[in-house]
N, C-alpha and C positions, 0 to 999 in steps of 0.2 A: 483851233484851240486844243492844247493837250488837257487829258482829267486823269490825273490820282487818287487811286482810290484802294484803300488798304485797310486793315485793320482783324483783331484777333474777334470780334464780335460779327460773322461770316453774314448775317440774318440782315442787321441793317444796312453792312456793304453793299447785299446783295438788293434790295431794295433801290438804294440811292444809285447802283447801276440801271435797274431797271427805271427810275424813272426820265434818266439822262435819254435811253433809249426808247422808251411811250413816248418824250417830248418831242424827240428828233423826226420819230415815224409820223407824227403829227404833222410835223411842218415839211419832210420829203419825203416821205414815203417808203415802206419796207423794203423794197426794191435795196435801198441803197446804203444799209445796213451788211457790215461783214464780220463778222466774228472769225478769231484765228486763236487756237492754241499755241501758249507762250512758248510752248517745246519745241515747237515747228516752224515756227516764222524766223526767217532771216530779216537782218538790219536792213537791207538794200530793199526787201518789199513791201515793207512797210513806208519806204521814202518814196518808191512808182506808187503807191496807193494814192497820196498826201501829196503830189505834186501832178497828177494826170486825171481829168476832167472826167466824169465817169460817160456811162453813152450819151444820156440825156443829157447832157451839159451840167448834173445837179451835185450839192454838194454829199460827199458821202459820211457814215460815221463806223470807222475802223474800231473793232473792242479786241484789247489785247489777252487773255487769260493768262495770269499768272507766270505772266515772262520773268519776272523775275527771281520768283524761288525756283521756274523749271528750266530756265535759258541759260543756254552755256554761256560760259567767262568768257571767250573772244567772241563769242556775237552779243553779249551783253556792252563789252566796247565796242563795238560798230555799231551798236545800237544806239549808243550815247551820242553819238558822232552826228548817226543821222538826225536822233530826237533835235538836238541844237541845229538842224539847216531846216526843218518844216516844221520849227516850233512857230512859225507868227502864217503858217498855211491856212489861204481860204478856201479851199477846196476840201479838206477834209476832218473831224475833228475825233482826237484819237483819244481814246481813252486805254487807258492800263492799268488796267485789273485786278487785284491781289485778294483771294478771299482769305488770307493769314497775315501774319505780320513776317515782311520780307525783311533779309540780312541787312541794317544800319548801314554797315557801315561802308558797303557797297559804292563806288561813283555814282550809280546811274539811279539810283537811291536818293545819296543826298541832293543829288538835281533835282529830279521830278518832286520829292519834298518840299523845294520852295518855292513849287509853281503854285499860281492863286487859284487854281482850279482843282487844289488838292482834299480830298476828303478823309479824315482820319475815324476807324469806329474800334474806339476802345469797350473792353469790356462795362460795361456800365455799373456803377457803385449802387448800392440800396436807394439812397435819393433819386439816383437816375432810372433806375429799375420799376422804383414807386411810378415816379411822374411816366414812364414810359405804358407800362401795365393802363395805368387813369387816361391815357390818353388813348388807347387803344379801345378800351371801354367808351370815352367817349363818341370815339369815330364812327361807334354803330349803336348812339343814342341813348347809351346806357352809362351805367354809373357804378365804382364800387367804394365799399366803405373802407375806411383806413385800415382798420382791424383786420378786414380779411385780405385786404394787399399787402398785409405784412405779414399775414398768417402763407399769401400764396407765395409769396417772397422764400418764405424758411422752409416749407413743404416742396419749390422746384429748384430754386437757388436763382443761377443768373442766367439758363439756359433758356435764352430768347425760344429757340423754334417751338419746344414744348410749353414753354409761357405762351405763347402766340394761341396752339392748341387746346391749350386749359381756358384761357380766355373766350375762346370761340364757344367752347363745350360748355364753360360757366354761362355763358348769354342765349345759348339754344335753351337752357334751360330756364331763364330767366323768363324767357320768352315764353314758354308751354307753362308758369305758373303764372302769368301775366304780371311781374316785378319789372320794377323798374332800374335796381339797383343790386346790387351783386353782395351777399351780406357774409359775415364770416361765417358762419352754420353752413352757409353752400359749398366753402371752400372743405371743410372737414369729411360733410357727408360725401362729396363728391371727387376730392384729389386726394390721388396717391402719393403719400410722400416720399419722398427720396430717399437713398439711404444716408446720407447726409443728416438728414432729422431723424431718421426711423433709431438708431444710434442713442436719442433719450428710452425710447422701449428699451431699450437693455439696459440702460443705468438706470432706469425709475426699478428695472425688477430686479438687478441688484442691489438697488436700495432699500429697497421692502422686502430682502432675503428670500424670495422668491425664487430657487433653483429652476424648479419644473417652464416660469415662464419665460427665467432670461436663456432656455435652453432649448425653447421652442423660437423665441427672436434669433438666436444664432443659428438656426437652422434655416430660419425665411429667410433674413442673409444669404447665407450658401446655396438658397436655392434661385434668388435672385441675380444667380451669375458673378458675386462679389469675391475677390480674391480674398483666401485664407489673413496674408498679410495684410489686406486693404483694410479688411476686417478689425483688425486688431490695431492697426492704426489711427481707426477711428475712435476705438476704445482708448488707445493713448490723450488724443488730442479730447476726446472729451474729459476726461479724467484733468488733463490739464488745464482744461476750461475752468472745471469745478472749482479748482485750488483758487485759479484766480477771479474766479467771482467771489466765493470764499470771503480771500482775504479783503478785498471791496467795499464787499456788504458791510462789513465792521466799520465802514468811515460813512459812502454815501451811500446814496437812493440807486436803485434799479435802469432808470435815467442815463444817470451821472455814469454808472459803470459802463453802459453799453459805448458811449461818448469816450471816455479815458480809455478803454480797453478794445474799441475798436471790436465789439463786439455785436453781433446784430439785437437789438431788443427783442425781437423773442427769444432768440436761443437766452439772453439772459436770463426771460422770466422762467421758461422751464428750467435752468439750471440752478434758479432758485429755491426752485419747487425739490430738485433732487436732493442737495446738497442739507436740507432740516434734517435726515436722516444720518448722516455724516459727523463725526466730528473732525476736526481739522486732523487730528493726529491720524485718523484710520483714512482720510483721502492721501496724506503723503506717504505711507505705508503701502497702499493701492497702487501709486503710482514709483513706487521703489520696485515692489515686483514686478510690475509691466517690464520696467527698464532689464532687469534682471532675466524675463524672460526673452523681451526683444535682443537682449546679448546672449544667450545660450539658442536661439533660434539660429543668429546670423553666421555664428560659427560652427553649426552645424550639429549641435549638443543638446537639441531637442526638437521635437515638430510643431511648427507652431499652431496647428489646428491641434491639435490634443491639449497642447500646454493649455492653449487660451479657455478651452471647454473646463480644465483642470484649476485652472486659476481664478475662472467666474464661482465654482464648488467656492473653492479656498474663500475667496473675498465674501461669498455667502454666507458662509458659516463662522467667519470670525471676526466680520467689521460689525 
């Protein structure tokens, strides 16, 4: 049997590989397990693997690593060549490996794509993210509440390894207060949030005209390793966010909006929270000089760490 297995979410790829190989080692034994990087293996030896009895007479299981983002173009066709003569092989069962998402549109690609042993791990959406976090919780007897798997959802995003981490660390803790269940107050006192969220700290202190604190947030930024522009970019996209919640709120519910706008329900309620301070004319004014500034940055007509320190004053003192 060949296995397919790909995708941009590297955490559960790598998992469903590992259980492919717990299951195998179970039934013949480590012995007969080979791992090869995809850089290095040629077509032909992967066909003497798949076709030649190992000492013991037993069947083996070949893991390819990422042949095919790192394997050159003619051994990627000889490799297709061979995969089609030891695809229906009892002797050994191959798996191929990809912890990213490899080139579409590749031959060798859209073959092992339509084999039934294929496994695909996309990034996971909010729904999928929820019930993954609740299941993981559950696995080790414990429980968490909606509110703070949506609060730990906006606070890490969708980075499985460090959700995994915060998970473990929320339940060690769970455990030395004797809870059963995981509640949002834990998620607060306990995780750090990303910069991704931390990004409302500086619109809440722009909004409450707050110089001194939105200039201590853009400092924790900068010292948290965050690019000048990354920076200011977040400030764009939130500033954009605002407008169109904004304009939203005017018709439906906080709900409705997250729903229509593809927006996550918390980031809507805090950008609810920001936008009372606002009125429509001073968020599209706000977001006229971003753009203003974002074009005098890119052509080289001003710095954008100064501007943007210069621009948070500006937006302070006159919205």
């Amino acid at each position: 049997m060949i296995h397919f297995i790909y995708g941009e979410d590297s955490f559960r790829s790598k998992e469903a590989l590992k259980k492919i190989e717990a299951d195998f080692i179970l039934a013949q034994g480590e012995i007969n397990v080979e791992k090869i990087d995809g850089e290095n293996i040629k077509a032909g030896q992967l066909e003497s693997k798949a076709s030649t009895l190992s000492f013991f007479g037993e069947k083996r299981l070949v893991i390819v690593n990422n042949f095919l983002t790192s394997g050159k173009k003619e051994e990627k066709e000889q490799m297709l060549a061979g995969i089609k003569r030891v695809i229906d092989s009892q002797i050994a069962d191959i798996v191929f490996y990809e912890d990213s998402l490899p080139d579409r549109r590749e031959a060798i690609f859209k073959y092992l794509d339509k084999l039934p042993a294929k496994q695909v791990f996309s990034q996971l959406d909010d729904f999928g993210l929820k019930k993954w976090i609740m299941d993981r919780a559950s696995q080790q007897k414990f429980e968490i509440s909606n509110s703070a798997c949506a609060r730990l959802i906006a606070y890490v995003g969708a980075d499985i390894y460090r959700l995994q981490n915060e998970i473990s660390r929320l339940i060690d803790f769970a455990k030395s207060a004797d809870k059963g269940q995981i509640e949002e107050a834990d998620i607060v006192n306990l995780i750090e949030p990303n910069n991704n969220y931390k990004i409302f700290d500086l619109t809440d202190a722009i909004s409450q005209k707050n110089i001194k604190k939105a200039m201590i947030v853009l400092s924790a930024f900068r010292k948290s390793g965050e690019d000048n522009y990354r920076i200011f970019n977040l400030i764009i996209h939130q500033i954009r966010t605002m407008i169109t919640v904004n304009d939203f709120s005017k018709q439906i519910s906080a709900d409705q909006i997250a729903k229509e706008a593809g927006i996550h329900p918390f980031v809507v309620k805090k950008t609810l929270a920001s936008i009372r301070n606002f009125s429509t004319e001073e968020l599209f004014r706000m977001y006229s000089r971003l753009e203003e500034v974002d074009w005098k940055a890119k052509t080289g007509m001003a710095d954008i760490a100064v501007m943007t320190e210069m621009l948070i004053v500006e937006i302070c003192r006159k919205c």
